[in-house]
Legacy VTK file of the C-alpha trace (Angstrom):
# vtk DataFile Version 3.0
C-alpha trace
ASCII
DATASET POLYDATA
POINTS 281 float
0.000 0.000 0.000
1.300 3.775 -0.808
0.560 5.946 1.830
0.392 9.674 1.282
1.695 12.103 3.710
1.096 16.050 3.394
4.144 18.148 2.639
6.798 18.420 5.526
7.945 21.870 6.886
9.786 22.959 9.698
10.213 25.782 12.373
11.970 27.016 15.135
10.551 26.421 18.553
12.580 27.664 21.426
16.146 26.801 19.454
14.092 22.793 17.984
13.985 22.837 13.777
10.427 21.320 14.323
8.347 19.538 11.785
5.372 20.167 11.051
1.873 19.707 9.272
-0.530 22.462 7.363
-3.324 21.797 6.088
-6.777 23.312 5.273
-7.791 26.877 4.863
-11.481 27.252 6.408
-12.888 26.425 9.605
-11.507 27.105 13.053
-7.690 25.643 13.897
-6.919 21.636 15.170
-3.629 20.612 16.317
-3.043 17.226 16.364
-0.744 15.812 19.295
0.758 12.143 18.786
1.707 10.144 21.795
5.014 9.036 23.198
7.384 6.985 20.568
4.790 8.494 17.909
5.232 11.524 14.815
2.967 12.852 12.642
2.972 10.300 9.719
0.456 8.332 12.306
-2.132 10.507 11.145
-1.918 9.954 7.252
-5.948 8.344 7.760
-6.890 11.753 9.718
-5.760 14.696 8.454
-7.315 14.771 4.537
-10.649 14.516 6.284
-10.164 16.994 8.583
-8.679 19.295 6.489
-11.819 19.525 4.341
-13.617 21.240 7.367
-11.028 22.950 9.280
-7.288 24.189 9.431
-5.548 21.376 10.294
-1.823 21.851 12.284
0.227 18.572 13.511
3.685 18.823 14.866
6.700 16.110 15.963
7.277 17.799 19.177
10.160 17.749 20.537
12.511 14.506 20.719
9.991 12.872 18.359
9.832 12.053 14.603
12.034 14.177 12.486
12.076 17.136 14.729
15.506 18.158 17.072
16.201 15.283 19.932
17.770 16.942 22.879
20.202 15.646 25.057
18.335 17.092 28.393
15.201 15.535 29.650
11.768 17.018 29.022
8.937 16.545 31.284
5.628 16.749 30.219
4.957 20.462 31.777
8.084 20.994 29.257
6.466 19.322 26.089
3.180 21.276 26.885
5.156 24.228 27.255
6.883 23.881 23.748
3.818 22.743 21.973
2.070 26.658 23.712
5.111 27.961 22.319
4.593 26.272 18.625
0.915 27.803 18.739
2.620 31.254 19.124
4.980 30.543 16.294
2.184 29.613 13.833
0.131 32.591 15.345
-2.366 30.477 16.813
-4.219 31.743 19.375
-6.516 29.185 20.031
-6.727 25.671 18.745
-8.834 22.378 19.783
-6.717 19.575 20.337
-6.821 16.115 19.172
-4.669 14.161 21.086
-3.457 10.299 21.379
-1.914 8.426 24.392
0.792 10.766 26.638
-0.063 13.639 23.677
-3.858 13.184 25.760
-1.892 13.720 28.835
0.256 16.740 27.316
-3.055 17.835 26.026
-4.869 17.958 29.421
-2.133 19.752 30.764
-2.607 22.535 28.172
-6.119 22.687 29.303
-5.144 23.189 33.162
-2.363 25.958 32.498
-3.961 28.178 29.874
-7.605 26.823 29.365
-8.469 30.320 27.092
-6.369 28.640 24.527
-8.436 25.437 24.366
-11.385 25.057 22.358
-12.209 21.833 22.452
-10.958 18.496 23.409
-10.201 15.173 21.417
-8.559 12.655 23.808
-8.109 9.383 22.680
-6.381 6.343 24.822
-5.099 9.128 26.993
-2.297 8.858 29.301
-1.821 10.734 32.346
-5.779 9.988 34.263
-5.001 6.446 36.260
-1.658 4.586 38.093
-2.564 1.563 35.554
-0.009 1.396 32.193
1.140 -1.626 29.808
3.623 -3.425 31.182
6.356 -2.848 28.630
6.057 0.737 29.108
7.311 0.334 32.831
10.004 -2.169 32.168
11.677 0.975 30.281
11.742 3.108 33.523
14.219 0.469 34.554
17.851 1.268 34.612
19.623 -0.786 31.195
17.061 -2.714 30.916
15.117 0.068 29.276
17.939 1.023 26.998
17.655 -2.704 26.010
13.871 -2.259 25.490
14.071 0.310 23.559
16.504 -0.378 20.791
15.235 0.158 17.329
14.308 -3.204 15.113
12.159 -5.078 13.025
11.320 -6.943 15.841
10.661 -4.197 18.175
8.625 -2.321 15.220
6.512 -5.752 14.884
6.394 -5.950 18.674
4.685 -2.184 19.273
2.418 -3.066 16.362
0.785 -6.193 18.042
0.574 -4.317 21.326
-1.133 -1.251 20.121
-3.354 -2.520 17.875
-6.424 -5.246 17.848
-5.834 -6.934 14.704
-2.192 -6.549 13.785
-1.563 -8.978 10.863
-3.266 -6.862 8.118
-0.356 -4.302 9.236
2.242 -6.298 9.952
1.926 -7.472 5.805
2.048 -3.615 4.994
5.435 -3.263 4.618
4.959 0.943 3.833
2.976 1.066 7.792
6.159 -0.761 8.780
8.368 1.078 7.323
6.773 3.714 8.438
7.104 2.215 12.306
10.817 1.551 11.943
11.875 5.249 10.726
9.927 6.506 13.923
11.929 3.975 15.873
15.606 5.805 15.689
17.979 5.240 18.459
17.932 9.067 19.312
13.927 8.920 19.431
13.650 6.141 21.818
16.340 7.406 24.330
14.275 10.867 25.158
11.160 9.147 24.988
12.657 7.180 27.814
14.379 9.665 29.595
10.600 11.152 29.050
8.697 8.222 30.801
11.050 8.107 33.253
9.663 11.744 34.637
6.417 10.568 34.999
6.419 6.587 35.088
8.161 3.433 37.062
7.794 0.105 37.209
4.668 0.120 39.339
3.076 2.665 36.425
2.608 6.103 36.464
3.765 8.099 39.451
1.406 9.427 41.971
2.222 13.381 41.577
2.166 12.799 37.189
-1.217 10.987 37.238
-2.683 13.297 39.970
-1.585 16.282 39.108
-4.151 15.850 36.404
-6.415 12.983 37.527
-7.405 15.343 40.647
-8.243 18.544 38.297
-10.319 17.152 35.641
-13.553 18.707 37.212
-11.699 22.093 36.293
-12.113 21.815 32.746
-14.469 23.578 31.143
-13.629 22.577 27.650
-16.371 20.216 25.753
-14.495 17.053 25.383
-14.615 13.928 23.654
-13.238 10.695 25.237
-12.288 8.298 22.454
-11.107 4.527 23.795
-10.609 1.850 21.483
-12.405 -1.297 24.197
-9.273 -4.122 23.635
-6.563 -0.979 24.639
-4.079 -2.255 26.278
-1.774 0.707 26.930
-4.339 2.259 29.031
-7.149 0.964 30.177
-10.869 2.123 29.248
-11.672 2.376 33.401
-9.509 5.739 33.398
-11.913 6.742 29.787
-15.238 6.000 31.952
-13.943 7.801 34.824
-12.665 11.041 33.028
-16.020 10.961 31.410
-18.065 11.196 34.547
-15.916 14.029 36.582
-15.101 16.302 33.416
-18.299 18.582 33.526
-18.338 18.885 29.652
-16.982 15.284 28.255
-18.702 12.675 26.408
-17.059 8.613 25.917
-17.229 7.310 22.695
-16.160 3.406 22.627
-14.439 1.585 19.516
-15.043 -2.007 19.860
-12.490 -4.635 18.015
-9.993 -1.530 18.594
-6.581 -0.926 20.672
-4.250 1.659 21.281
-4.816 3.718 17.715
-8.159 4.154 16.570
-7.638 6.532 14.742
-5.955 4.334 12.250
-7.365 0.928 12.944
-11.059 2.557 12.636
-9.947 5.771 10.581
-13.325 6.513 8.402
-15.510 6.122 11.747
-13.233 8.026 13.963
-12.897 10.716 11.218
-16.892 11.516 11.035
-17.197 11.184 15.236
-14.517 13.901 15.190
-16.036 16.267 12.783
-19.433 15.692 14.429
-18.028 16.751 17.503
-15.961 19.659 16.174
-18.967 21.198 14.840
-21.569 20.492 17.593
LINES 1 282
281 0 1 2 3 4 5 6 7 8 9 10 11 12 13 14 15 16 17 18 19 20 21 22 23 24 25 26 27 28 29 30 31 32 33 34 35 36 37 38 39 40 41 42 43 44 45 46 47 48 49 50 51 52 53 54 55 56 57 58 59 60 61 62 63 64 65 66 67 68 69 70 71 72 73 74 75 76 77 78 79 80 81 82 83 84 85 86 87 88 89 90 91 92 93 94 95 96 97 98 99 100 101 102 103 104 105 106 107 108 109 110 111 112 113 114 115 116 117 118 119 120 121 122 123 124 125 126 127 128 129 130 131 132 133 134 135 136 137 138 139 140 141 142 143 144 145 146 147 148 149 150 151 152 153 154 155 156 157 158 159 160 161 162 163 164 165 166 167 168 169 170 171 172 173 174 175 176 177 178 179 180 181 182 183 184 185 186 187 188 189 190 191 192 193 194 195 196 197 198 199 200 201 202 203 204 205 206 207 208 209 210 211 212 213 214 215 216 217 218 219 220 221 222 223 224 225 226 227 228 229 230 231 232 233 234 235 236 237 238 239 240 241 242 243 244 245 246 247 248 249 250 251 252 253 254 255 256 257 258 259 260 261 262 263 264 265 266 267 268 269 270 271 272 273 274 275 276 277 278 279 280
C-alpha cells in the first residue's frame, strides 16, 4: 500500500527545527498531538478529512519524529510548554486539540495551564488519568534494561504493532505502515522518549504526583471534550476513559469495539466523522 503524507515543513521552537503539518484553509484551527514513541505520519488516515472542514496543524514535538532530539530531559509540563510555544509561532491563538496516548496527557495539561487557549478536546487512549499502564512501558523506567527495550528493530517495530493494535496482521503485511514504524523507531527517538517516561512513570506505572496532578483537576475543565477509547486498549485501560467521562463537567465517551491503542488508524473513516461531528456540535 502507498501511503500519502502532506508536505513536511519545519520551524523554530525555542532553538528545535520542528516539523510540522498544514493543512486546510477554512474552519476554526486543530492541532493534532501524537503520543510518546509516535510523529505525525500516524495521522496519514486523519488529516485529509479533517482538512476539508477545518485548518488542520500537527507537529513532531520535541525529541519525536524528524524534529531536534535533545540531550536534556523534558517533562511533560516541558512538552506542553513547547507545543504553547509552537501555537505562538504559527500565530495560533486558540486551537482544539486532538490528542493520542501521553499527547492526551500533554493535552490535558494545556487545558489546566492556559484553558483560554483550548477550544475543544479530542482525547483518545489518553495517558496521564489512572496509576494503571502496559507493562512494557514500565520495564523501560528500569535502569539498562530500558535502553535494552528500547533499541530500534524489526522486531521491536513488529512488537509495538501487536501491542497497540487489535488486529495486527493486516499491518504487519504492509510493509509501507512498517516502514513507516521503523523510521519513527531511531535510536535518538527512543532514548528521550525514555528519559521522558522516566519523569512521569516506574515500574509500578505512572507516578502518583504525574497521574494526579491531572487525575485530581479534571472537574476544572471547562472545555467540551470527547473521550475516544478503542475497548481491547491495552496501553491504558478504558476504566480511566469511563472515569474522566463522569468528573469532566463537559466530556462525552465514545467506545471503539475490536480496537486498541490507535483508533484513529485501525477505525480511521468512523473516527474521522465522530470527530467532525463533535468539532462542529
Amino acid at each position: 500500500m502507498t501511503i500519502t503524507m502532506p508536505t513536511d515543513r519545519y520551524i523554530q521552537v525555542d532553538g528545535i527545527n520542528t516539523r510540522y503539518w498544514a493543512l486546510g484553509e477554512e474552519g476554526s484551527p486543530v492541532l493534532l498531538i501524537h503520543g510518546q514513541g509516535g510523529a505525525i505520519d500516524y495521522w496519514y488516515k486523519n488529516v485529509f478529512a479533517l482538512a476539508q472542514h477545518h485548518q488542520v496543524y500537527a507537529l513532531d514535538w520535541v525529541g519525536s519524529g524528524m524534529s531536534d532530539k535533545p540531550k536534556t530531559t523534558y517533562t511533560v509540563d516541558d512538552i506542553s510548554q513547547f507545543i504553547f510555544q509552537f501555537m505562538d509561532a504559527l500565530g495560533l491563538p486558540q486551537a482544539s486539540l486532538i490528542a493520542g496516548s501521553i499527547g492526551g496527557a500533554i493535552a490535558l495539561k494545556m487545558a489546566l495551564a492556559v484553558p483560554e487557549r483550548i477550544e475543544k478536546l479530542v482525547l483518545i487512549g489518553a495517558g496521564g488519568l489512572g496509576k494503571e499502564v502496559a507493562l512494557p512501558a514500565r520495564l523501560t523506567s528500569l535502569p539498562v534494561v530500558g535502553e535494552v527495550l528500547n533499541h530500534p528493530s524489526p522486531r521491536a517495530a513488529k512488537f509495538m504493532v501487536q501491542q497497540c493494535i487489535y488486529d495486527p496482521e493486516p499491518y504487519l503485511h504492509d510493509e509501507a505502515f512498517m516502514d513507516l514504524v521503523l523510521r519513527n523507531m531511531a535510536s535518538d527517538v527512543l532514548q528521550f522518549q525514555t528519559r521522558t517516561f522516566r519523569t512521569m512513570g516506574n515500574v509500578l506505572g505512572m507516578k502518583p504526583n504525574f497521574w494526579r496532578s491531572i487525575h485530581d483537576r479534571l472537574a476544572e475543565i471547562q472545555s467540551p471534550t470527547l473521550l475516544i477509547w478503542g475497548k481491547q486498549d491495552w496501553a491504558f485501560p478504558i476504566s480511566h476513559g469511563e472515569l474522566a467521562a463522569k468528573v469532566m463537567p463537559n466530556a462525552q465517551l465514545q467506545v471503539f469495539d475490536s480496537c486498541g491503542h490507535l483508533p484513529y488508524l485501525e477505525h480511521a473513516d468512523v473516527f474521522n466523522h465522530v470527530v467532525l461531528d463533535f468539532l462542529v456540535a
